[in-house]
C-alpha positions as CSV (number, residue, x, y, z in Angstrom):
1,X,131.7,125.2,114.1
2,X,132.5,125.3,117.6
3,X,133.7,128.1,119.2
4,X,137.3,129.0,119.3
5,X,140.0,128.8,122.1
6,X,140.6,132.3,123.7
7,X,144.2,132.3,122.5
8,X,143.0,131.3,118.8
9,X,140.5,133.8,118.5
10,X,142.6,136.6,120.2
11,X,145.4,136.1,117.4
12,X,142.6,136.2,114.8
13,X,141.0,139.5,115.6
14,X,144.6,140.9,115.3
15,X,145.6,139.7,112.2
16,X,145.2,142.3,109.4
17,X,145.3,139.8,106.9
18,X,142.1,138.4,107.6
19,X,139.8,141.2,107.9
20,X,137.0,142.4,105.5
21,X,134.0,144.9,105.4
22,X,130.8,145.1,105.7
23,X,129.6,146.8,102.4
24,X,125.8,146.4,103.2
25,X,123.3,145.0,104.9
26,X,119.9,144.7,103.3
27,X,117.0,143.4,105.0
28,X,115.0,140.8,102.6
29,X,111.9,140.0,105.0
30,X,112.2,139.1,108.8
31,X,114.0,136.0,108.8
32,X,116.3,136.6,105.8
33,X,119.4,138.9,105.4
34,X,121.8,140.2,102.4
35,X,125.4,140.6,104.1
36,X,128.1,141.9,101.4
37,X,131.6,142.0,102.3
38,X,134.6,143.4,101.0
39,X,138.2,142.6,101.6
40,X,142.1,140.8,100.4
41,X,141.0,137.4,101.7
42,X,138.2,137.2,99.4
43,X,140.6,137.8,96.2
44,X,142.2,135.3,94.1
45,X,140.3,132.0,93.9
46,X,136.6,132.0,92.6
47,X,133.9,130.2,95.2
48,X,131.4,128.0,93.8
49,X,127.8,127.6,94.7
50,X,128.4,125.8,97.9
51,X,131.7,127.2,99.2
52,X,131.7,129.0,102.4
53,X,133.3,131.1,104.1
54,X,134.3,131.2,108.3
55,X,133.6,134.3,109.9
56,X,134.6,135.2,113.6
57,X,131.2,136.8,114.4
58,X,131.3,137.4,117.9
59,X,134.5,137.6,120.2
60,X,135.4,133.0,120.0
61,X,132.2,132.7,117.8
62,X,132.6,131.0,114.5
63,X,130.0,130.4,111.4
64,X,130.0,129.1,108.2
65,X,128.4,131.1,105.6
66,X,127.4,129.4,102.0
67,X,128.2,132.6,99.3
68,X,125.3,133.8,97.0
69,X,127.8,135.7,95.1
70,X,131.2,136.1,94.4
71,X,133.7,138.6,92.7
72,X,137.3,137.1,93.6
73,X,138.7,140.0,91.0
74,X,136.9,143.0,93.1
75,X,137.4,140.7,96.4
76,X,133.6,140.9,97.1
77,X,131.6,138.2,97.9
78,X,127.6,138.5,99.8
79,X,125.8,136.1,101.8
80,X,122.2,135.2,102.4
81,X,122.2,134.7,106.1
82,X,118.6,132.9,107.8
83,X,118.2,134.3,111.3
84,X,117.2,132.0,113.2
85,X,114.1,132.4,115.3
86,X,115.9,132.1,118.7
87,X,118.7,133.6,118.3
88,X,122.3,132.6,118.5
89,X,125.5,134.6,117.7
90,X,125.2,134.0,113.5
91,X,121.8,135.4,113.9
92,X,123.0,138.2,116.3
93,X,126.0,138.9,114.2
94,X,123.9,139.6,111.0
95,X,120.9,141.0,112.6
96,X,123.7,143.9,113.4
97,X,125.8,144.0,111.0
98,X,126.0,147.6,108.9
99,X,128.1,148.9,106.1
100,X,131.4,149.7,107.2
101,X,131.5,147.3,110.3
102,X,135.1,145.3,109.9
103,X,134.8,141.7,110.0
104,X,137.5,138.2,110.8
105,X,137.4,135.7,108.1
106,X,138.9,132.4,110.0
107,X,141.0,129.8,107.9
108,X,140.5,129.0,104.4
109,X,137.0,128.9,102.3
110,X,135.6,125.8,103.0
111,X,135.0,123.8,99.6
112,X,132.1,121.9,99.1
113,X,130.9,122.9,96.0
114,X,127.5,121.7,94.3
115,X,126.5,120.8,91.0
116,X,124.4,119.8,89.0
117,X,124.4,118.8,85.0
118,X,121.4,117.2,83.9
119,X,118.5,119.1,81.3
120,X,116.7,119.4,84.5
121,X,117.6,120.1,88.1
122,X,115.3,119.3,91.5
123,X,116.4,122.0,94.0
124,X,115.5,121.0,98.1
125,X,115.7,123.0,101.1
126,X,115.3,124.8,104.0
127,X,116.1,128.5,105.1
128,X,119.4,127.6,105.3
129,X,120.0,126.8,102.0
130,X,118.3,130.0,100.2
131,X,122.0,131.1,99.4
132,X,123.2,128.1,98.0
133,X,120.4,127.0,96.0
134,X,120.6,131.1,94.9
135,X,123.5,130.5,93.6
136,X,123.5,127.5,92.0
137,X,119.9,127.8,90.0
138,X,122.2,131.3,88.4
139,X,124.5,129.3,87.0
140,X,121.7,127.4,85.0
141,X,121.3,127.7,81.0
142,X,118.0,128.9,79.5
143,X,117.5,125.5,78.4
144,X,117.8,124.3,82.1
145,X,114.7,123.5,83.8
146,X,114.5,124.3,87.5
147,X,112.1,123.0,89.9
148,X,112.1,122.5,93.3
149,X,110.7,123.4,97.0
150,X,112.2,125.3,100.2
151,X,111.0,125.5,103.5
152,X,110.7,128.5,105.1
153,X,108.6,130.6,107.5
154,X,105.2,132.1,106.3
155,X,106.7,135.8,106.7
156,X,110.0,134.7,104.6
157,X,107.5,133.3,101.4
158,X,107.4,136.4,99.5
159,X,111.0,136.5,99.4
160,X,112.3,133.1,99.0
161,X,109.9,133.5,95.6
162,X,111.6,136.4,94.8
163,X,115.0,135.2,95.3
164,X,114.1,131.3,93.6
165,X,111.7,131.8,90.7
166,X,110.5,128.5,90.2
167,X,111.0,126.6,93.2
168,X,107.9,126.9,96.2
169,X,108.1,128.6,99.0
170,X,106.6,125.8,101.6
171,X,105.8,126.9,105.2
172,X,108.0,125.1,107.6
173,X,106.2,122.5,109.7
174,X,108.0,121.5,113.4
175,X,109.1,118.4,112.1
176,X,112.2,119.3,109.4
177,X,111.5,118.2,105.7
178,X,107.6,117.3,106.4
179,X,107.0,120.3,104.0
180,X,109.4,119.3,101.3
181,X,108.5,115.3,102.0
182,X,104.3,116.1,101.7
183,X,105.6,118.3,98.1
184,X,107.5,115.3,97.0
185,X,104.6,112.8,96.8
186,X,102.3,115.5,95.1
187,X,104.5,116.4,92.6
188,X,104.0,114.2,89.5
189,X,107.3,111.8,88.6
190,X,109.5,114.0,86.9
191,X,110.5,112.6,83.4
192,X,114.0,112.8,82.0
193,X,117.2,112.8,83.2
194,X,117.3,114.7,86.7
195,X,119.9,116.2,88.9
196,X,118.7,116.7,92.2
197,X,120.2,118.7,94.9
198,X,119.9,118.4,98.6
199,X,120.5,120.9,101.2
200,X,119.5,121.2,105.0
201,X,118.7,119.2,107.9
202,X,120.4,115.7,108.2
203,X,117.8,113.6,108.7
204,X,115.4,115.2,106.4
205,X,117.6,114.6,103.3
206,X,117.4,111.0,103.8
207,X,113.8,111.1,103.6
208,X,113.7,113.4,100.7
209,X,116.6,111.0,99.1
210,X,113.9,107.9,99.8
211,X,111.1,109.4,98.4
212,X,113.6,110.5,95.1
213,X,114.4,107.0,94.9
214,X,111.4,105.5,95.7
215,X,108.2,107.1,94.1
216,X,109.9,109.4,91.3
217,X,112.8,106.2,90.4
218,X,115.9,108.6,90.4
219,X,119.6,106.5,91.2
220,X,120.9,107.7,94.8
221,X,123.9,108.9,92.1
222,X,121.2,111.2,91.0
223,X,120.7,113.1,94.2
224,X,123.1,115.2,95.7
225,X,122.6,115.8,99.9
226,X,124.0,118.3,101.6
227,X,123.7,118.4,105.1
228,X,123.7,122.0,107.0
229,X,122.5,120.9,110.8
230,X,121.0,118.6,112.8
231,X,117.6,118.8,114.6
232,X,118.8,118.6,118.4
233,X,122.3,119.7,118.0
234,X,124.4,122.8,117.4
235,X,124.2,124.0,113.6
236,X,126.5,122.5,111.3
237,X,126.9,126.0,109.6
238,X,124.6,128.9,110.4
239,X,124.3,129.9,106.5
């Protein structure tokens, strides 16, 4: 999201309404981080795997953040946050963040929930889709199976298997999706009806989608994309 007008953001970091806190911080390997937060606007209506949240993170600076978990009773809700390798203020913002810092959630949650409802689910991503795909693989039944791949950076592996049991950590090539894509045509043709779910760069979905549709003969009504960013522009959502 872009940044916000002076005036805008001004108004926002003076609105009481708004504001949580930062319960704790937890540090899952170098790239990944565990951001809980506390406060009235979290309260009231539950967030599904997907949802996000806006947060003012530095002075105009706003990101979108996909929940990993959410308590709308308590008001609590915690984030998986990939900090990106150069920087930026989402990565900045949670790189810092500690327990008891206040934060600004801007506007309402952003709904764009994700689901999936066949015996067995395909999970795809990147880094920034740990929290999503985190969430939705909890909301699985024992009889679910869950396969699937993310991309990530070689230091992140051990925790992305932690965090996804089932699905391969893959190390990130510098083209987005070649992992995931190279994974797709190895993996034997999954039988059965499948939900798959897509989440993270653009373009690499549609590839991912093709070789769905293509080599393992899913419907495109079988595959779910969600697109985070774009390779050459500014993030979609900094999740």
């Amino acid at each position: 999201m872009a940044d916000l007008p002076r005036p805008a953001a001004a108004l926002a970091q003076r609105w009481p309404g708004r504001r949580v806190t930062v319960t704790r911080s937890e540090r899952l390997s170098p790239g990944l981080r565990r951001i809980g937060l506390e406060g009235g606007p979290l309260a009231g209506r539950r967030l599904n795997p997907g949802d996000c949240l806006k947060l003012l993170v530095d002075g105009r600076a706003v990101r979108d953040y996909t929940v990993e978990t959410h308590d709308p009773a308590a008001g609590r809700a915690e984030l998986i946050v990939h900090l990106h390798p150069t920087g930026g203020p989402g990565a900045d913002w949670a790189g810092r963040a500690a327990a008891g810092d206040p934060a600004v959630v801007f506007g309402r949650p952003e709904r764009r929930a994700i689901r999936a409802t066949a015996p067995t689910w395909l999970l795809l991503g990147d880094a920034t889709a740990i929290g999503a795909l985190r969430a939705l693989a909890a909301t699985a039944t024992p009889a679910t199976r869950v396969l699937g791949a993310v991309e990530t950076r070689p230091e992140d592996r051990d925790a992305v298997r932690a965090l996804l049991p089932g699905l391969e950590p893959l190390t990130a090539e510098a083209r987005p999706g070649a992992a995931v894509h190279d994974w797709l045509q190895d993996l034997t043709p999954v039988e059965g009806p499948v939900s798959a779910v897509l989440i993270g760069e653009s373009r690499a979905l549609q590839t991912w989608r093709s070789a769905l549709t293509g080599r393992h003969g899913l419907h495109r009504r079988d595959c779910t994309t969600t697109p985070y960013w774009t390779a050459g522009r500014a993030a979609v959502a900094a999740r």
